[in-house]
C-alpha positions in Angstrom: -27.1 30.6 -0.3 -24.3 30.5 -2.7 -23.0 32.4 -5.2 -22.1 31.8 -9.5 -18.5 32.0 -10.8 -18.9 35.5 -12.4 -19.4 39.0 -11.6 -22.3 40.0 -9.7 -24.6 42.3 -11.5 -23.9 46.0 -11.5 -27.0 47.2 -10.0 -26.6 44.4 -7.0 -22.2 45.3 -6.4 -23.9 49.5 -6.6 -26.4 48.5 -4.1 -23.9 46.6 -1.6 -21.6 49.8 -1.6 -23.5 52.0 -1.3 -25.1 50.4 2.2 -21.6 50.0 3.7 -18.1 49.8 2.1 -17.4 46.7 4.5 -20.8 45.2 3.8 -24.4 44.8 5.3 -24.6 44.4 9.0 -25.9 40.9 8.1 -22.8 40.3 5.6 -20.5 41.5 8.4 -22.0 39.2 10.4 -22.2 36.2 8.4 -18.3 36.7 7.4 -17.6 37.0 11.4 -19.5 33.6 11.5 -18.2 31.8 8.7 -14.7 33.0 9.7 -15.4 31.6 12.6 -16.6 28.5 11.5 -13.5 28.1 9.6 -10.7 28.9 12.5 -12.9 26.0 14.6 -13.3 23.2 12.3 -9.0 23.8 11.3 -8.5 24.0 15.2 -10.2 20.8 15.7 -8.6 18.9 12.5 -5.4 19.9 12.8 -3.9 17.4 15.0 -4.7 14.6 12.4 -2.7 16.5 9.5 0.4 14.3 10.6 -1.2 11.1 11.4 -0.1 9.3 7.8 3.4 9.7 6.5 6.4 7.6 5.6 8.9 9.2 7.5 6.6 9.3 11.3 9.4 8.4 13.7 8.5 5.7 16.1 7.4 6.3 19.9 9.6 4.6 22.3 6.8 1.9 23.9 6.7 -2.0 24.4 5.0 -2.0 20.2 7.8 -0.5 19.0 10.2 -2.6 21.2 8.7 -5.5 19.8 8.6 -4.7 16.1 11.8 -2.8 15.9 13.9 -5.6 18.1 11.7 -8.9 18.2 9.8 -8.7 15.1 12.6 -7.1 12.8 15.4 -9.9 14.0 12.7 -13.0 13.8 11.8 -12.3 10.5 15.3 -11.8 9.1 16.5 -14.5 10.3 13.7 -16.6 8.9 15.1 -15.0 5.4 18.4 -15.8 6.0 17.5 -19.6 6.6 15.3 -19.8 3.1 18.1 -19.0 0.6 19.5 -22.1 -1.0 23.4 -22.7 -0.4 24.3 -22.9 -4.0 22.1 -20.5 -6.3 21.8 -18.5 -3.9 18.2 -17.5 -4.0 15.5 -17.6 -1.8 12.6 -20.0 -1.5 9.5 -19.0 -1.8 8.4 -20.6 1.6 8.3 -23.8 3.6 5.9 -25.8 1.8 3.1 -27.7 2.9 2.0 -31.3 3.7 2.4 -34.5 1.7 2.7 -38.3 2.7 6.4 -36.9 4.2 4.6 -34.2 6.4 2.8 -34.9 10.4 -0.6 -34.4 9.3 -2.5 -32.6 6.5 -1.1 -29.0 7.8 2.3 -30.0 8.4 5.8 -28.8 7.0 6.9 -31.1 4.4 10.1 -31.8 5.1 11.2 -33.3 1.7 11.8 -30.1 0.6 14.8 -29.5 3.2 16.3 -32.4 1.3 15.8 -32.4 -2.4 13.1 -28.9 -3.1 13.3 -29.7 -6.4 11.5 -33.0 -6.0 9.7 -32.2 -2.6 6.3 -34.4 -3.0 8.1 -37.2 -4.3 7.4 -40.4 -1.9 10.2 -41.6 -0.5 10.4 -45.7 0.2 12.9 -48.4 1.5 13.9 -51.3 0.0 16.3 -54.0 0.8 17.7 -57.2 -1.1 15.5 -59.4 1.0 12.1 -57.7 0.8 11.0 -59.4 3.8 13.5 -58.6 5.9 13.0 -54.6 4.8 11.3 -53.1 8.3 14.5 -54.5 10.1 16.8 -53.8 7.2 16.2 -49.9 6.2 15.1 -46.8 8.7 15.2 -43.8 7.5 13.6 -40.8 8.8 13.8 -36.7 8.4 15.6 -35.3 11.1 16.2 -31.3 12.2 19.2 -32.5 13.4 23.0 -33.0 11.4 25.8 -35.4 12.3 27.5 -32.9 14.2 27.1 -29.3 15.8 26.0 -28.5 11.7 22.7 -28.0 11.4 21.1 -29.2 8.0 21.2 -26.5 5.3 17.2 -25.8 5.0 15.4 -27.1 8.5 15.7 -30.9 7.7 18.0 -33.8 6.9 17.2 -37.1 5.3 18.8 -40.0 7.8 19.4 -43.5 6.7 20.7 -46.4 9.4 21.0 -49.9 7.3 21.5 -53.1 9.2 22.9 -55.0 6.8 24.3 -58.9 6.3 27.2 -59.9 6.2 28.7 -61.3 2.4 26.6 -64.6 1.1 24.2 -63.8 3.8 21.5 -62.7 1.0 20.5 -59.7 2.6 23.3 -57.5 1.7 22.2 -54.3 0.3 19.6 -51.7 1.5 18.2 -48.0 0.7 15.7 -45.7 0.1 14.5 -44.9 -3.4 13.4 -41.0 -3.7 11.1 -40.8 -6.7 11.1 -38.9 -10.2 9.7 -39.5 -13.2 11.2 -36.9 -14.7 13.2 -35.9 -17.8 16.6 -34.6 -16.8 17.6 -33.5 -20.4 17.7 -29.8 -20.0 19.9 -30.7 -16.7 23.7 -31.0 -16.7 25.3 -31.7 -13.1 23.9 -33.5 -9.6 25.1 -32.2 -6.9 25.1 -34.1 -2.8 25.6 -32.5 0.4 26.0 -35.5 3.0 27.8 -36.9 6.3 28.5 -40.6 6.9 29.0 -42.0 10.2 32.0 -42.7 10.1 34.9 -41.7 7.5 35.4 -45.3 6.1 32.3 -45.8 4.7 31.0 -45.9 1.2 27.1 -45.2 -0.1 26.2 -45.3 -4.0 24.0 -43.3 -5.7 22.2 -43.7 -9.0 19.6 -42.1 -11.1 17.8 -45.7 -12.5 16.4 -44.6 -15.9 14.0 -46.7 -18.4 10.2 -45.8 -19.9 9.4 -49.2 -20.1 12.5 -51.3 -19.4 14.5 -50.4 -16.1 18.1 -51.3 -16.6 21.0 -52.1 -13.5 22.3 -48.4 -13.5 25.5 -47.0 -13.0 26.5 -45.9 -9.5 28.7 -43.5 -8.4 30.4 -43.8 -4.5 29.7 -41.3 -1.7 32.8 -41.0 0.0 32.8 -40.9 3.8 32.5 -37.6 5.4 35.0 -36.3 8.4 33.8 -37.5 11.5 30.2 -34.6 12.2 31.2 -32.4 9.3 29.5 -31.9 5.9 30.6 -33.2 2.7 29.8 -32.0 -1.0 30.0 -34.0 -4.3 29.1 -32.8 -7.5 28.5 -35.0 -10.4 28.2 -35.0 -14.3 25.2 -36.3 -15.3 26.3 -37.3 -18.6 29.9 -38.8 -18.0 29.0 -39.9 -14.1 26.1 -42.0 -14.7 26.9 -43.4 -18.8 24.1 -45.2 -20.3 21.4 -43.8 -18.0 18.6 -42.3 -20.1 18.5 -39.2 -18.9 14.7 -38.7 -20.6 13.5 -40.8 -18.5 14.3 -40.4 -14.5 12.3 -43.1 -12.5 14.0 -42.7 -8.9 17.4 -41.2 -6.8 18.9 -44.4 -5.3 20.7 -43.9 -2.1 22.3 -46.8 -0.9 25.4 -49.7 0.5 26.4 -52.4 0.5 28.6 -55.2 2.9 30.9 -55.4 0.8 32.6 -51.8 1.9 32.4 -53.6 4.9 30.6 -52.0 7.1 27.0 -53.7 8.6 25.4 -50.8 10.2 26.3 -47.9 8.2 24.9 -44.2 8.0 23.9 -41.4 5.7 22.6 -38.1 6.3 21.7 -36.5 2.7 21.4 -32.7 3.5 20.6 -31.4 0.0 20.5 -32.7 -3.6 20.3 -30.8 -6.3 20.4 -30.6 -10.0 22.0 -28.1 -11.5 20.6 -26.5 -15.0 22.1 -26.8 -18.4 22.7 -23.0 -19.2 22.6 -23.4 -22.9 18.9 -25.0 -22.2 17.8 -23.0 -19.8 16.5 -20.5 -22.5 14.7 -22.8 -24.2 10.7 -22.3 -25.6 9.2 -25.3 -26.3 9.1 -27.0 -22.6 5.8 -28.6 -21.8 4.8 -30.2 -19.0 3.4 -33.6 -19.9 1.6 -36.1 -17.2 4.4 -38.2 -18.3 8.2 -38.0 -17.2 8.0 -33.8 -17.9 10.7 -31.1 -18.0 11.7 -31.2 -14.1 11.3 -27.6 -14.2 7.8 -28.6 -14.1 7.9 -29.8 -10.5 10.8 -27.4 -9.0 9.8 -24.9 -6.4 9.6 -21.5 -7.7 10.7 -17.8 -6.7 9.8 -14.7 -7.8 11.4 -11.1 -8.6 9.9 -9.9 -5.5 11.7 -12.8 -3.1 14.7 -11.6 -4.9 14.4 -8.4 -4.8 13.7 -8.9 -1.5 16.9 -11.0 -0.6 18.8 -8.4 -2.5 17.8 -5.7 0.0 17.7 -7.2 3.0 21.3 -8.7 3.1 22.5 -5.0 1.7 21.0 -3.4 4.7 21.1 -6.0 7.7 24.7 -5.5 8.7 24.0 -1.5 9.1 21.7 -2.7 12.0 24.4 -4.9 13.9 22.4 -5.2 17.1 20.6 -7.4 15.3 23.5 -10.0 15.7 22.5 -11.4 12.6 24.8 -10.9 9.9 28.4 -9.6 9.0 28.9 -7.3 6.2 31.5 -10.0 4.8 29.0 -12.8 4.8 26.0 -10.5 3.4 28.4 -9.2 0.6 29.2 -13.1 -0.3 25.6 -13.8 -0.1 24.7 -11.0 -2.4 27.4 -12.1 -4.8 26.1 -15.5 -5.2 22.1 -14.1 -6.2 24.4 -11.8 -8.7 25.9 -14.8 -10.2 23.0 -16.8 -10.4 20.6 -13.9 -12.2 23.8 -13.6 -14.8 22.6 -17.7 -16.2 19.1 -15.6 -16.2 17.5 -15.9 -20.1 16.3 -12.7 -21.0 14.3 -12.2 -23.8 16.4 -13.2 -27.3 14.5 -10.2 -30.0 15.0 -7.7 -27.2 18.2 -8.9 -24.8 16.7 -7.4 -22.2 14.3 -8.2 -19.1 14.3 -12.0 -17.0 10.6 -13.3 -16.3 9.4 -13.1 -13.3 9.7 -16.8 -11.9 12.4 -18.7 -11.6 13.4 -22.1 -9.8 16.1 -21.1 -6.4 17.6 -24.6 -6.9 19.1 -24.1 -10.3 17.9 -20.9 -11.1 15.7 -22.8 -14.2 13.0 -20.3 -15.8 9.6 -21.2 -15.5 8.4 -23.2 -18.3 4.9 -22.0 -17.5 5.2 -18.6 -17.1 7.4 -16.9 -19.0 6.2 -13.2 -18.0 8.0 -9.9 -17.1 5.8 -8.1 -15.2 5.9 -4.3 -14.3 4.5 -5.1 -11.0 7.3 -7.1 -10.5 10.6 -6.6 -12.4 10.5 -2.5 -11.0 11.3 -4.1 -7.4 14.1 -6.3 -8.8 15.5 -3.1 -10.2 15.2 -1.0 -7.2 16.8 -3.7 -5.2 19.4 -3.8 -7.5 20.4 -0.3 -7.4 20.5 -0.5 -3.4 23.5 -3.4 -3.9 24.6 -1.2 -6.4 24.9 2.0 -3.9 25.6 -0.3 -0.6 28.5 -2.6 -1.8 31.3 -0.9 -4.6 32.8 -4.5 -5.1 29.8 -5.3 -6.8 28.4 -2.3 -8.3 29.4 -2.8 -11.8 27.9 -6.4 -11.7 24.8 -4.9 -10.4 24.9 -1.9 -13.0 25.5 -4.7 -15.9 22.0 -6.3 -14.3 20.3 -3.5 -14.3 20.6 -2.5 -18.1 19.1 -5.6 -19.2 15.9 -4.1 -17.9 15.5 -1.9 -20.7 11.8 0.3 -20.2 12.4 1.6 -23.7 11.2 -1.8 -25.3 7.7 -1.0 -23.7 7.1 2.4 -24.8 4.5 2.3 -27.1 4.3 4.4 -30.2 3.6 6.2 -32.0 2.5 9.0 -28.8 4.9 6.9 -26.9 2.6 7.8 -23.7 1.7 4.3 -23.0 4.0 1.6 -21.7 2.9 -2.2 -22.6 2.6 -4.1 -19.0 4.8 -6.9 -19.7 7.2 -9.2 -21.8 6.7 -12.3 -22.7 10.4 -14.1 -22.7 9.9 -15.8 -25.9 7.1 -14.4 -27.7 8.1 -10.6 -26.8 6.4 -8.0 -25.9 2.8 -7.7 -24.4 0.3 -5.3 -25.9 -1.7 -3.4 -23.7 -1.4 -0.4 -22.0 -0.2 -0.5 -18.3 -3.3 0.9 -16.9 -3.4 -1.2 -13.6 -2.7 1.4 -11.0 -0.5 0.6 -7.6 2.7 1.7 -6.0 4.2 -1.2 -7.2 3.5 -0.3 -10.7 3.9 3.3 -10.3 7.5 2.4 -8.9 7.9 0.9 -12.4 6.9 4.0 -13.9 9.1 6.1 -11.9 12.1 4.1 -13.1 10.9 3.9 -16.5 11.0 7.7 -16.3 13.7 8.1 -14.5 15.4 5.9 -17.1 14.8 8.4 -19.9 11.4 7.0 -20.9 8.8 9.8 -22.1 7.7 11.9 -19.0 4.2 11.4 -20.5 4.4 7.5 -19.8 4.3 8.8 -16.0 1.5 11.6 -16.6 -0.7 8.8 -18.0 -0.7 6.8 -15.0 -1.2 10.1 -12.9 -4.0 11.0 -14.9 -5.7 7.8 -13.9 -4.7 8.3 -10.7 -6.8 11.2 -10.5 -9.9 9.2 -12.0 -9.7 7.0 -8.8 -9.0 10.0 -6.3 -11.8 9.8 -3.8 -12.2 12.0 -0.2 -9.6 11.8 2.0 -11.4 8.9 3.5 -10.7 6.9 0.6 -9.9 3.7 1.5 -8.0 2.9 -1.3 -5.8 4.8 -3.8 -7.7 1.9 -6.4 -10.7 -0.2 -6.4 -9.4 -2.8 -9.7 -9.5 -6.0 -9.5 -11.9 -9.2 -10.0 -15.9 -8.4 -9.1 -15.3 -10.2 -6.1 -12.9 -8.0 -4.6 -15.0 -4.8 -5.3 -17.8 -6.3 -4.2 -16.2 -7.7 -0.8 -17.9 -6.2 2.6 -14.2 -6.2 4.0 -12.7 -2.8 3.3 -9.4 -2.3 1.0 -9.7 -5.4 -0.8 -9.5 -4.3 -4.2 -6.3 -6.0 -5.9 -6.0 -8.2 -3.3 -5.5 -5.8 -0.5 -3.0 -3.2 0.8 0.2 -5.2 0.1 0.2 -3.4 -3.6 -0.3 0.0 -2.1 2.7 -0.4 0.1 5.1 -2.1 -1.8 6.5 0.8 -3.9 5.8 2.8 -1.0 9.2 0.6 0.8 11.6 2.5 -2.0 9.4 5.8 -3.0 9.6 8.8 -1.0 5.9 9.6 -1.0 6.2 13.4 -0.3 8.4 13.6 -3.6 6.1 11.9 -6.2 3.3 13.9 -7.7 0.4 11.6 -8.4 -3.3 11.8 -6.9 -4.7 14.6 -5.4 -2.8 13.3 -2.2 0.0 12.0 -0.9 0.6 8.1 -1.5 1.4 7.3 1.8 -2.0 9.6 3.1 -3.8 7.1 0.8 -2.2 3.9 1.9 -2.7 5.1 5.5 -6.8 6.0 4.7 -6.9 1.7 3.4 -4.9 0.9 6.7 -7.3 2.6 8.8 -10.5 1.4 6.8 -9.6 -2.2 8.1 -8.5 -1.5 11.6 -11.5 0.5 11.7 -13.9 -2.6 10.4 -11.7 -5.0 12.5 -13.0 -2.1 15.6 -16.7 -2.2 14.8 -17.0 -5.7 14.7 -15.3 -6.3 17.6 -12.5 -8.5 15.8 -9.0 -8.8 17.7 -7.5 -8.6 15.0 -7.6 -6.9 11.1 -5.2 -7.1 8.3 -6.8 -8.6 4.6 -4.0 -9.2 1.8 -3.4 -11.7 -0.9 -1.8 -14.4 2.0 -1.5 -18.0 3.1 -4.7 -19.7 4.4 -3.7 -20.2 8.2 -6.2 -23.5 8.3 -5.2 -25.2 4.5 -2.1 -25.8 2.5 -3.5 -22.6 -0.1 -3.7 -19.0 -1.1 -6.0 -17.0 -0.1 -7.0 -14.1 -2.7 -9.6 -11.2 -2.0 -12.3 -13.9 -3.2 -11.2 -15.7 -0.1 -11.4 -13.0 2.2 -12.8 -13.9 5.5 -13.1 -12.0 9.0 -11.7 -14.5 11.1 -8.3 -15.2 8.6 -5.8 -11.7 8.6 -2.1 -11.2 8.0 0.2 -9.6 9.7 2.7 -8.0 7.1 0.8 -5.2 6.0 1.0 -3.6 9.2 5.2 -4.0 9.3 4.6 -2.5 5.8 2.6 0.6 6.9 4.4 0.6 10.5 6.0 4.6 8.7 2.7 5.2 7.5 -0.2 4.9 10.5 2.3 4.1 12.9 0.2 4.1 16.5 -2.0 1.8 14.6 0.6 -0.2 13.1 2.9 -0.9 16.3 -0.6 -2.0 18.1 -1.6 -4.6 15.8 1.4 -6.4 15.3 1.6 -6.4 19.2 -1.8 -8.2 19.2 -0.5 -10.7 16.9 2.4 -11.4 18.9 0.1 -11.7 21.8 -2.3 -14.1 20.3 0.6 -16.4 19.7 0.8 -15.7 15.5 4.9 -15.5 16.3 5.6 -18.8 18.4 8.6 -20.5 17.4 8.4 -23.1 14.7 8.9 -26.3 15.9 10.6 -28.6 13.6 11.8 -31.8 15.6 14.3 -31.4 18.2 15.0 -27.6 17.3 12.9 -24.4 17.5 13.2 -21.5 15.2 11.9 -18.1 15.9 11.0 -16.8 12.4 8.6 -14.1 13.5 4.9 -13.7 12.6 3.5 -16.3 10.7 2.0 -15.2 7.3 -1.9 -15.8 8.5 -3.8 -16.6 11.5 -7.1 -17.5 12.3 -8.4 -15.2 14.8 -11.6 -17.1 15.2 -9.8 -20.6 16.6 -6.5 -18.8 17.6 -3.8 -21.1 15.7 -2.5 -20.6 12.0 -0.8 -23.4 9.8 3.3 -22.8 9.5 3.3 -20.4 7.0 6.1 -18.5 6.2 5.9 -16.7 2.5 9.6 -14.7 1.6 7.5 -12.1 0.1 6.0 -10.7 2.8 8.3 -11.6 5.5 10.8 -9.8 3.1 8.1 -6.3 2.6 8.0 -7.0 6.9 11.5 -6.7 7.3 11.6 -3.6 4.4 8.9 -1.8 6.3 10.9 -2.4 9.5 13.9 -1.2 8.4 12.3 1.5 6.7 10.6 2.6 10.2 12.5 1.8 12.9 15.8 3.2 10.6 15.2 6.1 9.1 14.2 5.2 6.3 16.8 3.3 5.5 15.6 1.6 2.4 14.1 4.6 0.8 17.4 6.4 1.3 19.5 4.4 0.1 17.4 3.7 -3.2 17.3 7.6 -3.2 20.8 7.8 -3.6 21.4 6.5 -6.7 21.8 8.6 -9.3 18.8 7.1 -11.1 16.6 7.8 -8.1 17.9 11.4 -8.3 17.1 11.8 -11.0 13.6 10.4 -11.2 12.8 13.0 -8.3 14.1 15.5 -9.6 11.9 15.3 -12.9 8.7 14.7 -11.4 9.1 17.7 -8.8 8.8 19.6 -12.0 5.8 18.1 -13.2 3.2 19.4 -10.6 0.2 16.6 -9.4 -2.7 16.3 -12.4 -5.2 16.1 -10.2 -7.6 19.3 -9.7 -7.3 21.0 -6.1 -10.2 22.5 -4.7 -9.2 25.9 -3.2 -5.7 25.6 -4.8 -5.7 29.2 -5.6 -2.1 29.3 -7.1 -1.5 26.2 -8.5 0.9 25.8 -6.4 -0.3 22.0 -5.5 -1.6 22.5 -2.1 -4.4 24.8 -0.1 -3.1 28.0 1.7 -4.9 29.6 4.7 -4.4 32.9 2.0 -6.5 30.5 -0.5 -9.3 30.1 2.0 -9.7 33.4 2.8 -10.0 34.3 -0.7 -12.6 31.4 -0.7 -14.2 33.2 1.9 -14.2 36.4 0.1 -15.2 34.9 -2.9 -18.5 33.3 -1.4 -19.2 36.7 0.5 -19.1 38.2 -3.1 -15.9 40.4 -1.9 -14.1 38.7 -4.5 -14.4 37.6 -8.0 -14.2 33.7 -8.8 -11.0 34.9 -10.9 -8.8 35.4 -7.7 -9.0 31.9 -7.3 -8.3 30.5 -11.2 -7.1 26.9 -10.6 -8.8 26.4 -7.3 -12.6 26.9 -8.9 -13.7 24.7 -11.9 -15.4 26.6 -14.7 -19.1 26.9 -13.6 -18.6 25.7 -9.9 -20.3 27.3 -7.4 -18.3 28.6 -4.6 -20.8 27.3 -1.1 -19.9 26.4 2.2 -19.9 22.5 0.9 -17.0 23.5 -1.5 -15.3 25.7 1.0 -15.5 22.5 3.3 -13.8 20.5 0.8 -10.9 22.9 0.3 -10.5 22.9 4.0 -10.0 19.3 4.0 -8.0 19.8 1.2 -5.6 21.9 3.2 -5.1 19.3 6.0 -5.2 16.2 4.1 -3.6 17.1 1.0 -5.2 18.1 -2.5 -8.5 15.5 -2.9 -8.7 15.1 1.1 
């Protein structure tokens, strides 16, 4: 049975009176029942109202042993050893194969030595080609001259055996190749140890499209006996005559007549440093031919350093970890600062750096010149932690963070709608920002928060209510390619949970209105939808996110998705959010062997959880991506310390005051049995519920908790009980 919004008729209210004031035997009855019904099913439901949130402390057990202690100091450290020495920055990971690597799946360990050239081949010669094999060995090594260990995981080493003067056999090397066109390039910089402290190497950059000419060299100066040495060079003045446009090889090489027969180099880095009055430059393609070498330099995003930014803020306030000082972080975060200041922004607007950028010189992307608000909000967040964490550099950080100007992408003339990108040279990108995630809505926060219209923020929550499912939902958005809504693996959509939890690592979920629930309740509901498929199939493993294949040097994306191939971050992400759930996962990857020391020669390295694994063969490729090592350690911290990113991004007065505007603009989203309007369902709400169904009460007792023309039945009263425990929409 169930009963209209409106009164009842006259003749039917007379009728019920006049029977009984309290009702009908049968309506006392059925009240009795229903009451009943409803202290039983919030007896039995209660103890999963505090399953999800971001601020669940952590039970004291061998999980969160492991991924508070083991897991947090692994993965840090692997973040420490992926920034480059001079910029700065991270990398984005330790690539992957080439002619230089052992086997197809190997680490390439060219990129230790020169990243910005890293599948280059790499080839001896000697003055008497025939006598080459004896002449020239040369070899990557783990291992420096000394107790110093090379800057990132490997060294190039080079032993000559040369001939003495008149002998014909006098010179040797290894040519590293190029093809490139330095133009947009300024300086070269060397990081090397000789054997001994007499010795002398050259170097040279031969040049020439068609016509190779004897190059210029400069001299390598020996090294202290096991220590280090670093050279920097003017390309223009260092190496006169050499056409720059056209880079065929790095020469690396000696001579007898420094005499010395036997001597040897260990090249620990070279890099080439970028121009910065080029750097901002338009019209760079990337031609088969000799191209721009930002074409072939590694890449980082604004998430890596964000990431980096964060990490080395908060890492000495945990120093059990043994891992770093607070006057080494602070230097470290000063060098990132620097290096975002060469940064090209965008010349119409002078404000917001693209997304990608090269960590060996800091060289834009020629390819991508984007400013993303999935990404760029991150970078700012991170930047307001260094901001609140180190006082030294807070006006460097503030003078960073004003260059990321949201009021550029408010669109008029309703100035509701905020465009989703810039492009750096060709400006801003029409479009609403309609894509909804954390990471985005972190974006919109700080757009707000940043004195952009509050309506920019209602928009988004508006469309956060269009996607609001039960409180079973398993995601808080299903957009993305056909292929991802159409996967059978749960929580796909957008390439899995990683977007849902990324804004999650600075938002307080409990303070931001948008959804009929909580954002960490949603997140949780996709967490459990895959641990929960992982379950019924009886998989060892679950975790489906935009990661590295374990068993091919590639991406996976949700089109890729497979049973056997999971990652492990998401669940260090989520550790706050379904944290009994979380702590057990990551102790099975542990357990299945995801986190076993990568082994690089001579030398192990305990870098935590590797970014895939195969459950299905038990083995995973070395994969280490920043990005989600970096949201691993974030989540960490954010678990097993109190928060600790969250607060501190809470601290700053931007934060503050992002909070405080949107706990004034109450959640969009209807709330079934939301009586008051007060956002959330009272047991005073359901009783008037109750009432209203038993025709005790009018449908106007409860105005924002009924829609016009809904009928109030025991499937509606139902929902607003799920409503109570899970949060509006659960």
């Amino acid at each position: 049975m169930s009963w209209s919004r409106g009164k009842f008729p006259e003749d039917q209210a007379t009728w019920r009176k006049r029977l009984d004031p309290h009702g009908t035997p049968r309506e006392v009855t059925r009240r009795a029942h229903l009451g009943l019904w409803l202290i039983v099913l919030l007896a039995a439901a209660l103890p999963a109202q505090a399953v999800m949130t971001n601020s669940t402390p952590l039970n004291t057990d061998e999980g969160s042993d492991y991924a508070c202690q083991t897991l947090l100091r692994d993965s840090a450290r692997m973040l420490l050893a992926l920034l480059d020495p001079w910029t700065g920055l991270p990398y984005d990971q330790i690539p992957c194969g080439s002619r230089n690597a052992e086997g197809a799946l190997g680490v390439n360990p060219a990129w230790g030595v020169v990243p910005q050239l890293a599948y280059a081949a790499v080839d001896p010669f000697a003055q008497d080609p025939a006598q080459r094999e004896e002449t020239v060995h040369s070899s990557f090594t783990d291992q420096g001259p000394g107790s110093e260990p090379p800057t990132l995981l490997y060294a190039l080493k080079i032993e000559l055996h040369l001939s003495a003067r008149g002998s014909g056999n006098e010179f040797g090397g290894v040519t590293w190749g190029a093809s490139v066109d330095l133009s947009r390039y300024r300086k070269m910089r060397i990081r090397y140890s000789t054997s001994t402290p007499g010795l002398v190497w050259e170097l040279k950059l031969n040049s020439g499209k068609s016509t190779p000419f004897i190059e210029p060299a400069v001299q390598l100066r020996g090294s202290e006996q096991g220590a280090w040495r670093e050279e920097e060079f003017d390309i223009a003045t260092a190496f006169t005559g050499t056409d720059v446009r056209y880079v065929n090889y790095i020469v690396l090489a000696s001579n007898s007549k420094y005499e010395v027969l036997d001597p040897v180099l260990w090249v620990d880095q070279i890099a080439f440093e970028a121009d910065p009055e080029q750097m901002g430059s338009c019209g760079v393609g990337c031609p088969p031919n000799y191209p721009d070498l930002a074409c072939y330099e590694p890449l980082t995003g604004a998430v890596n350093i964000a990431n980096a930014l964060t990490v080395l803020s908060l890492l000495p306030e945990v120093p059990q970890l043994g891992l770093l000082t607070p006057e080494v972080a602070e230097d470290k975060v000063k060098a990132i600062l620097d290096t975002m200041e060469s940064f090209p922004v965008s010349a119409d607007l002078r404000s917001w750096f693209q997304d990608w950028h090269s960590p060996a010189s800091g060289m834009p992307d020629p390819r991508n010149r984007i400013a993303s608000l999935t990404d760029q909000p991150q970078l700012l967040a991170a930047l307001m932690v260094v901001e609140q964490t180190w006082p030294r550099l807070a006006s460097q950080a503030a003078a960073l963070e004003r260059k990321m100007d949201f009021s550029v992408l408010v669109v008029p003339p309703d100035n509701c709608c905020m465009h989703w990108a810039v492009d750096r040279c060709t400006g801003v990108q029409s479009g609403c920002l309609e894509y909804l995630g954390t990471d985005t809505l972190l974006g919109s926060f700080l757009g707000v928060a940043s004195e952009a219209p509050l309506c920019t923020w209602a928009r988004l929550a508006k469309r956060g209510c269009a996607l609001d499912g039960s409180g079973s939902a398993r995601w808080y958005t299903t957009a993305g390619p056909e292929e991802c809504l159409q996967a059978s693996i749960p929580a796909v959509g957008n390439g899995g949970p990683f977007l849902q939890l990324a804004g999650l690592q600075y938002l307080k979920s409990s303070l931001i209105p948008v959804g009929a629930r909580e954002l960490a309740v949603s997140a949780g509901n996709m967490l459990r939808a895959q641990a929960s498929y992982s379950a019924e199939r009886g998989l060892s493993l679950a975790g489906w996110a935009n990661a590295s294949d374990p068993d091919a040097c590639a991406y996976l994306t949700c089109g890729q998705f497979a049973p056997q191939k999971v990652s492990p971050y998401i669940w260090a992400m989520g550790l706050d959010v379904l944290p009994d759930t979380a702590r057990s996962i990551l102790l099975s990857f542990h357990n299945a062997g995801a986190d076993r020391p990568l082994e690089t020669g001579t030398l192990s390295h305990e870098f935590g959880l590797r970014d895939s694994w195969d459950q299905a063969t038990g083995s995973g490729r070395d994969a280490y991506l920043y990005l989600d090592t970096g949201w691993t350690v974030l989540g960490l911290l954010n678990a097993c310390h109190g928060g600790l990113v969250r607060e501190r991004f809470g601290a700053h007065p931007v934060a503050e005051r992002g909070y405080e505007l949107l706990q004034g603009h109450a959640p969009l989203c209807s709330c079934v049995g939301d009586c008051n309007g007060d956002g959330e369902v009272t047991i005073n709400s359901l009783i008037t519920l109750v009432n209203i169904a038993l025709g005790n009460a009018d449908v106007s007792t409860c105005p924002n908790g009924v829609a016009s023309g809904t009928q109030v039945d025991i499937a509606l009263i139902i929902q607003a009980v799920n409503d109570a425990l899970n949060g509006c929409g659960g």
